[in-house]
N, C-alpha and C positions, 0 to 999 in steps of 0.2 A: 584491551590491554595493549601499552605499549610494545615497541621491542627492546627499549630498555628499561620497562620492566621487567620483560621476559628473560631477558638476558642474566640476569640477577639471580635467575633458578638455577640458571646450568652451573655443574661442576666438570673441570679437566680431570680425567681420569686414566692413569695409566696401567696398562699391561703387566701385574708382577706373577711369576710362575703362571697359573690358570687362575688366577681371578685379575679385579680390577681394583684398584685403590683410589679413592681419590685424593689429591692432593689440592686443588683450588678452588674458588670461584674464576669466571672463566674475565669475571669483569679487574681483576686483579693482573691479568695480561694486558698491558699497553703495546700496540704493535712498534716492533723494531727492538721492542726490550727483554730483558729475560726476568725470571725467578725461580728463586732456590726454593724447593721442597724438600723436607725431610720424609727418608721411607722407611717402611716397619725396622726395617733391618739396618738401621745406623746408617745407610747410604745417603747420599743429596744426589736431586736429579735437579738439573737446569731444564727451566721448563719454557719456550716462545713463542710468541705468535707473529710471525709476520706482516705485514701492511696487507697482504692480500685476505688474511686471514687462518693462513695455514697451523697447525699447532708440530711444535716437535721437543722432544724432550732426549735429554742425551745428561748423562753421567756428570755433575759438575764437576769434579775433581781431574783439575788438570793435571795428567801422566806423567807431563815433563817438569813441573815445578812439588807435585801433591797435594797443592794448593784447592780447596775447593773455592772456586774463582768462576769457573765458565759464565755464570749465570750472569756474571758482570761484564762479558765484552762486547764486541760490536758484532752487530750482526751485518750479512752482505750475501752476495752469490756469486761466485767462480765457476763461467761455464755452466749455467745453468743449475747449478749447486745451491743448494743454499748452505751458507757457513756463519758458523761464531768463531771471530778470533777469541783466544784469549787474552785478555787485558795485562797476564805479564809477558810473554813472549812470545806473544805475537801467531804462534800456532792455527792455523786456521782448520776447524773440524767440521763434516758435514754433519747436517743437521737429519739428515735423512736413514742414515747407515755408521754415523761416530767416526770414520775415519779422515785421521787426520791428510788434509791436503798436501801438507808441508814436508811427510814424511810418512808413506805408504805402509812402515812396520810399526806404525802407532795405530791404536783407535780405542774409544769409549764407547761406554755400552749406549745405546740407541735403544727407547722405549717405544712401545706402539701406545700412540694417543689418543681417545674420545675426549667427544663433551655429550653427557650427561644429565 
């Protein structure tokens, strides 16, 4: 079997209370890009995989506009960070821990990530 066959089994799976959800296939992440999932509970997580391959998933709904937008901006790293701007203002939040760079009394929830 190939690996992209294999690849086509796994699902991204996140951390909700004590269990695990899944929200994707893992071939549904393009590195550098994000996407929205819907969770049990009416919330959207933005969900990414970087060019290295890392996965991280953070709260789509931008704080400063209410927008759920995150899953739409650009991704990058600050300092070792990795971040998504938001695509309306610009906000940049880490990917690792939700807190916002730009403004240390902001941050989004930050989910712990498998694949599956």
């Amino acid at each position: 079997m190939t690996l992209a066959l294999e690849t086509t089994d796994l699902k991204i799976e996140l951390a909700l209370d004590d269990d695990w959800f899944t929200v994707c296939d893992l071939t549904a992440l393009l590195p550098g890009r994000g996407v929205a999932a819907l969770l049990p509970d009416g919330r959207q997580a933005a969900i990414f995989r970087d060019r290295s391959g890392d996965l991280f998933a953070i709260d789509n709904r931008d704080p400063f506009t209410g927008a759920a937008v995150l899953s739409r901006g650009l991704t990058g790293t600050h300092q070792g960070r990795p971040f998504v701007a938001s695509p309306l203002l610009k906000q940049r939040f880490d990917l690792t821990s939700g807190e916002c760079l730009d403004d240390e009394t902001v941050r989004v929830t930050a989910y712990k990530v498998r694949i599956a």
